[in-house]
Structures are given as C-alpha cells and as structure tokens.
matplotlib code that plots the C-alpha trace (Angstrom):
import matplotlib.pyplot as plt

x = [119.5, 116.9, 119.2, 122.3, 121.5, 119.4, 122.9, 125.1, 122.4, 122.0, 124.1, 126.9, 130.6, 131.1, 127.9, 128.8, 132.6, 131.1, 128.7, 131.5, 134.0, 131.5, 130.2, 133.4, 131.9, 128.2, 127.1, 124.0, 124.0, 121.6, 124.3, 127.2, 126.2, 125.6, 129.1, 130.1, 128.4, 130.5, 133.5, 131.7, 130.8, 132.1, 134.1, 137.8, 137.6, 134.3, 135.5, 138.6, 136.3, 134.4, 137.4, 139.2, 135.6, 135.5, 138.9, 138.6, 135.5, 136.7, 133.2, 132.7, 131.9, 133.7, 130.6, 129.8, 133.2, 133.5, 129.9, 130.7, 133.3, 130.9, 129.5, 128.9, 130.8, 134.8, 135.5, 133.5, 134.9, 138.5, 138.3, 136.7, 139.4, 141.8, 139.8, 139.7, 143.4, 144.0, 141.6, 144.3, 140.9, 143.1, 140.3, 139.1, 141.9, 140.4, 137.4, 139.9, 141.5, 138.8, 139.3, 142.6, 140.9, 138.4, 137.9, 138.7, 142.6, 141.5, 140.1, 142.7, 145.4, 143.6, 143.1, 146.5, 147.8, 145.6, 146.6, 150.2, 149.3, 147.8, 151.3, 149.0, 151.9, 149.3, 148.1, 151.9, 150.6, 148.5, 151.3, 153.4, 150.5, 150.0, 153.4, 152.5, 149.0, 147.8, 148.0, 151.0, 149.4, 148.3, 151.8, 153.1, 151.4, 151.9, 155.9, 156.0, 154.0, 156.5, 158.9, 157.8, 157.0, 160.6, 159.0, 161.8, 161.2, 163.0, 165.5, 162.8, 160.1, 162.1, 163.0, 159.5, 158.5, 161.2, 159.7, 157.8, 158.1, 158.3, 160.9, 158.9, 158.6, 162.0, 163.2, 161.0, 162.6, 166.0, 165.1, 164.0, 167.6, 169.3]
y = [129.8, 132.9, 134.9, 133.7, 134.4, 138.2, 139.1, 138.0, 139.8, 142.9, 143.3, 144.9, 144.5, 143.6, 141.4, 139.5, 139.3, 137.6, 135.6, 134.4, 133.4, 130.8, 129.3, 127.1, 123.7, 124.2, 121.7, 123.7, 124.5, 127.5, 129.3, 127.9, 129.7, 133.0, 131.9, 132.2, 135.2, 137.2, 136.6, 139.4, 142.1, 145.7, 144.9, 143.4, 142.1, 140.3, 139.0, 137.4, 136.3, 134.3, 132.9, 131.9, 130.2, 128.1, 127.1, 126.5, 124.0, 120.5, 119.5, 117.8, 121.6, 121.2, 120.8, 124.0, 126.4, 124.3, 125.6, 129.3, 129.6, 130.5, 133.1, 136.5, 137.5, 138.2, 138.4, 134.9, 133.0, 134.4, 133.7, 130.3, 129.3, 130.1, 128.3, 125.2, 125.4, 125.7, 123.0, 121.2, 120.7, 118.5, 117.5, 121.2, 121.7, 121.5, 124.0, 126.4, 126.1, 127.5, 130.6, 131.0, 132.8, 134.9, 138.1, 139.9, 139.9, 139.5, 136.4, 134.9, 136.0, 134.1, 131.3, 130.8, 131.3, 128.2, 126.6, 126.7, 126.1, 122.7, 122.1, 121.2, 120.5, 119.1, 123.3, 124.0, 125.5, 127.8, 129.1, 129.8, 131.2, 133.7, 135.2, 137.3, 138.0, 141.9, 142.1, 142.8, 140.8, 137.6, 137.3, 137.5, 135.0, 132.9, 133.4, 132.1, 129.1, 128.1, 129.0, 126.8, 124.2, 124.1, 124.5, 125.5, 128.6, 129.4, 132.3, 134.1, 134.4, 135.4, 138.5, 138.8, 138.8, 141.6, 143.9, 146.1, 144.4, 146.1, 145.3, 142.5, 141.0, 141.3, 140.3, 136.8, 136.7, 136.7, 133.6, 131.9, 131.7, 130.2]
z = [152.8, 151.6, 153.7, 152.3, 148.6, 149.9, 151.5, 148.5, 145.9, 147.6, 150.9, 151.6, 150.6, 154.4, 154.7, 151.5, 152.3, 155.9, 154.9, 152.0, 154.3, 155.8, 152.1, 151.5, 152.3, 150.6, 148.2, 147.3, 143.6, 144.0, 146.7, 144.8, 141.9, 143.7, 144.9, 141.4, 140.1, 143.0, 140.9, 138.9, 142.0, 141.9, 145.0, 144.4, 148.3, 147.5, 143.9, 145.9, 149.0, 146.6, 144.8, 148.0, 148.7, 145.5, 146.0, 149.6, 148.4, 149.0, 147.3, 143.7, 142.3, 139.3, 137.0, 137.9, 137.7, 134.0, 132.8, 133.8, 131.7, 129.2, 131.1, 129.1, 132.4, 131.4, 135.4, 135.7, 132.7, 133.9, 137.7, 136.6, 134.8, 137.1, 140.2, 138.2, 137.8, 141.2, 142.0, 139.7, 137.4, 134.4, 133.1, 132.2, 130.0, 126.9, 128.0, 129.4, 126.3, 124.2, 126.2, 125.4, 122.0, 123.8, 122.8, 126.2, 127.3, 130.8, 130.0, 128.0, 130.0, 132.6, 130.5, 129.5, 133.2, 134.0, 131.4, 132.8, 136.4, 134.8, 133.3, 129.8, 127.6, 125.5, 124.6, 123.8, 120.3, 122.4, 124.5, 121.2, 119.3, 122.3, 123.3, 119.9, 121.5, 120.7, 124.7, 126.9, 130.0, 127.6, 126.0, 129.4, 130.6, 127.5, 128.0, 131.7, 130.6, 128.1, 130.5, 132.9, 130.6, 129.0, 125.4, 123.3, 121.3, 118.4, 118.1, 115.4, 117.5, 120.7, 118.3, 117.1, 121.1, 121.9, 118.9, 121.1, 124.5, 128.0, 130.3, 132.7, 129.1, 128.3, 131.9, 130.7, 127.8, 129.6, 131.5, 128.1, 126.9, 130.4]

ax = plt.figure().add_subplot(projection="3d")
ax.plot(x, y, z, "-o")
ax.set_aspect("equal")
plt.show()
C-alpha cells in the first residue's frame, strides 16, 4: 500500500496511469483519496485513469466523491461531480447543485452536466438560470439539460440565449424548438 500511494505522489505518468488501472476495487479510504486527488494531476491520461477508476469502483465510495466536491481543487470538485453522476449518485443532487454557482466555469459546466445526467428535474431553475451563464461551455451545458429534460423555455429567453451565441449553441437551440 506505501508503494501504491509513493507511485501515485511522485511517479510517473506511466507508473501512475499502471498502478491506476488496478485501484478500481479498493475500499481503502487513504488510496481512494490519492485516487481522488489524481483527478487534479498535470497529466490528462492520469486525470481520466483515475476517473475511469472511481467509476469503475463498484464499492460504497460515494461518501467520499460527495466530500470532494468542496475541494479548493476545480478539476476535483468538477470530475467529482461528474463521477457521482455517472455512478447515477441521486442522492448527491442537492450537493452537486451548490456547484452549479461556483465561481470556476469548469466546475459549473461540470456541475450542470451532472446535474442533467441525473435527470434532476427537481434543479430545473438551475438549468434556466444558467443558459444565460457568463460562460459559453456552462450555458451549453445548461441548454442540453433542458433539452433533455423537455423543460419548456419561453420564446424571450431563447432570444436572450441567441444574443451572442456560437453556432454549437445555436445548433442547440435549433433542437429546443422541434
């Protein structure tokens, strides 16, 4: 187990990427948090080695992803959220929720994405309070949700969404009015 968390803290991409791909059925708290904290590395192969491990984790490790989502970590409270959702977490929604007003877009893009993978009809005011998000990727995110969900949107804010939108926005917004 020393080994495990020496490689994860201070090996390389390769070693950690390796020794990842064998962590998805640990219970221990200590390595599952290492786990976690690699949703923050430098690498993108060992951020997503270490997502595909939490998710892979058929284990009770939900305690965990849920109290990382304050972590002062935007790739951590982002990538939690989003393993949570596909853990099919329901129970996290109103946690993820809270980060659907964080103060990195990452995060709340990520949070909002979840939020629609968990199908939390429940966070509709959310969804419609975020297609007018500051960030591109967030109101994105916000309009597949609703999307998905059905929500109707009124014809104002579907103008208000077009204002300065891009054309994978507008393309969304196309599917809004079938």
């Amino acid at each position: 187990m020393e080994n495990i968390v020496k490689v994860l803290e201070s090996g390389s991409s390769e070693e950690k990427i390796k020794i990842l791909e064998t962590l998805d059925k640990t219970e221990n708290p200590e390595i599952l948090e290492k786990i976690i904290s690699k949703l923050d590395d430098e690498d993108i192969q060992v951020r997503g080695e270490a997502f595909s491990s939490l998710l892979l984790n058929k284990n009770k490790i939900s305690d965990l992803l849920i109290r990382n989502l304050n972590s002062t970590s935007k790739n951590v409270r982002g990538f939690a959220a989003l393993a949570l959702a596909n853990r099919n977490e329901t129970d996290a929604i109103p946690k993820i929720a809270k980060l659907a007003k964080d103060e990195r877009s990452m995060v709340r893009s990520c949070a909002i994405g979840a939020l629609g993978h968990l199908k939390a009809k429940e966070e509709k005011e959310i969804f419609l309070d975020s297609v007018l998000d500051t960030n591109v990727e967030v109101r994105k995110s916000a309009l597949q949700a609703i999307i998905n969900l059905k929500f109707p949107i009124s014809e104002e804010k579907i103008k208000e969404i077009s204002k300065d939108a891009d054309s994978e926005l507008l393309k969304l917004l196309s599917k809004l009015k079938k």
